[in-house]
C-alpha positions, 0 to 999 in steps of 0.5 A, spaced: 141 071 076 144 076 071 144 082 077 150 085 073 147 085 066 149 090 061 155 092 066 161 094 064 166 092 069 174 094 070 178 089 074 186 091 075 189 084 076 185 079 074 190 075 070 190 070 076 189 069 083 183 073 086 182 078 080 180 072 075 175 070 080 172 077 081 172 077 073 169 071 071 164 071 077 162 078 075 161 075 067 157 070 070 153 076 073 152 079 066 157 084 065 162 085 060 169 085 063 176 088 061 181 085 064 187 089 067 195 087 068 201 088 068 202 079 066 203 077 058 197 076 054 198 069 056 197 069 062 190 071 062 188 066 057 184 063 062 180 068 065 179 071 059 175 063 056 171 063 063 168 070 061 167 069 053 164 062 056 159 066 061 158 069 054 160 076 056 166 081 052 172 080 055 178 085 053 185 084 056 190 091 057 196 091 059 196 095 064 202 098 070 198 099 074 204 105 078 205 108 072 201 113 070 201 113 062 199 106 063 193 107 067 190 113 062 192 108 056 186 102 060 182 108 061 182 110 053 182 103 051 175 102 055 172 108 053 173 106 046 171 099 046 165 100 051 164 108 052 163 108 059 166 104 066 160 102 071 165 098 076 172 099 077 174 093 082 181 095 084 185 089 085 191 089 083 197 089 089 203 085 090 206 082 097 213 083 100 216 079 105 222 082 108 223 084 116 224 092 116 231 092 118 233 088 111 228 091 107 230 095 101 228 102 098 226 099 091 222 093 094 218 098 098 217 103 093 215 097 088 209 094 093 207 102 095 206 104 089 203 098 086 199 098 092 197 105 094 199 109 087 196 104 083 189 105 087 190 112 086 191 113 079 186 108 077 180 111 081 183 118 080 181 114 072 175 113 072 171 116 077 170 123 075 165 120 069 162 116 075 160 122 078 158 125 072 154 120 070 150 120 077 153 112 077 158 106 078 162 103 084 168 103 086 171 096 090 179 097 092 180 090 095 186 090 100 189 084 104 186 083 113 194 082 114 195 089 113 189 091 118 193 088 124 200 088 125 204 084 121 209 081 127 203 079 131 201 074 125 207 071 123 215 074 125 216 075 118 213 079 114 213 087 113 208 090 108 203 087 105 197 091 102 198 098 105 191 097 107 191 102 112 192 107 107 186 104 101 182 104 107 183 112 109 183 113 101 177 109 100 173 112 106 175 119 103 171 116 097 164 115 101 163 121 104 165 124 097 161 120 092 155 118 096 158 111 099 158 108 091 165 106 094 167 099 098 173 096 101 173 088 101 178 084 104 179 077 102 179 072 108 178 065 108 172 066 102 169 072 105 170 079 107 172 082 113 169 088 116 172 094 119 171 101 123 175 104 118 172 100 111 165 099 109 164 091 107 163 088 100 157 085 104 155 092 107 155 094 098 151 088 097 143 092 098 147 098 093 144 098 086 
């Protein structure tokens, strides 16, 4: 139905997994898609077809999502090809499976800064010609598991999507910026409400 015709969409992420479903869906939509990741170039070819197939531009930026130079790198190479970001989706994440007593330090600062910094930084990007603009939306998507305590899911895993903290973060943004920002997590092909998130479905009457 073309609802995202003439967009441009940002989506960190994307070279596999839920972020090439989001890409290739919002291509599909109408929108132009820069796909973001830390993966080879190889590894998006995939993605990058669906959405030249949905006869849509795709652009691929290596991306790290935690470092900061790299994030002013994907928002200078936007900003040059496109001119500007109707959409930012925030997908990018990593999963570590340790109990806390094993945990290394490295392994906790490379999921946290993935998760939560890499959050940050990109939103901290893109989100002041937003509202300069008076438009755009914001989607961080985050992982249920870290909604609940983990030990209650399975004996094993520590940290997931640090989502506690995109949720707090992405809250913040709302009251800011007019609720233009969302959280989604993905369950079972669908996202989860929470008192702490508006819902992906919650956003769906936004324009």
């Amino acid at each position: 139905m073309d609802k995202l015709e003439g967009r441009i969409a940002v989506v960190t992420g994307a070279a596999s997994g839920i972020g090439a479903g989001i890409a290739a869906a919002f291509a599909r939509e109408g929108a132009d898609v820069v796909v973001a990741d830390y993966a080879e170039p190889a590894a998006a070819e995939q993605v990058l077809a669906a959405i030249a197939d949905a006869g849509r531009e795709a652009l691929f930026v290596p991306t790290d999502v935690a470092v900061e130079q790299s994030v002013a790198a994907l928002f200078t190479a936007v900003q040059e090809r496109f001119g500007r970001v109707d959409v930012l989706v925030n997908n990018a994440g990593i999963f570590t499976e340790a109990l806390v007593e094993v945990m290394s330090i490295e392994d906790w600062d490379r999921v946290v800064n993935t998760n939560l910094r890499g959050t940050f930084l990109c939103t901290r990007a893109f989100l002041p010609a937003m509202l300069e603009r008076g438009s755009g939306r914001i989607i961080n998507i985050a992982s249920q598991l870290g909604q609940r305590l983990a030990s209650l899911v399975s004996p094993r895993p520590w940290l997931a999507r640090s989502l506690p903290g995109g949720c707090w973060s992405t809250r913040s943004l709302q009251d800011r910026s007019r609720r233009h920002c969302s959280s989604a997590r993905p369950s079972s092909g669908e996202a989860a409400s929470s008192p702490n998130c508006r819902s992906a479905d919650s956003e769906r009457s936004m324009r």
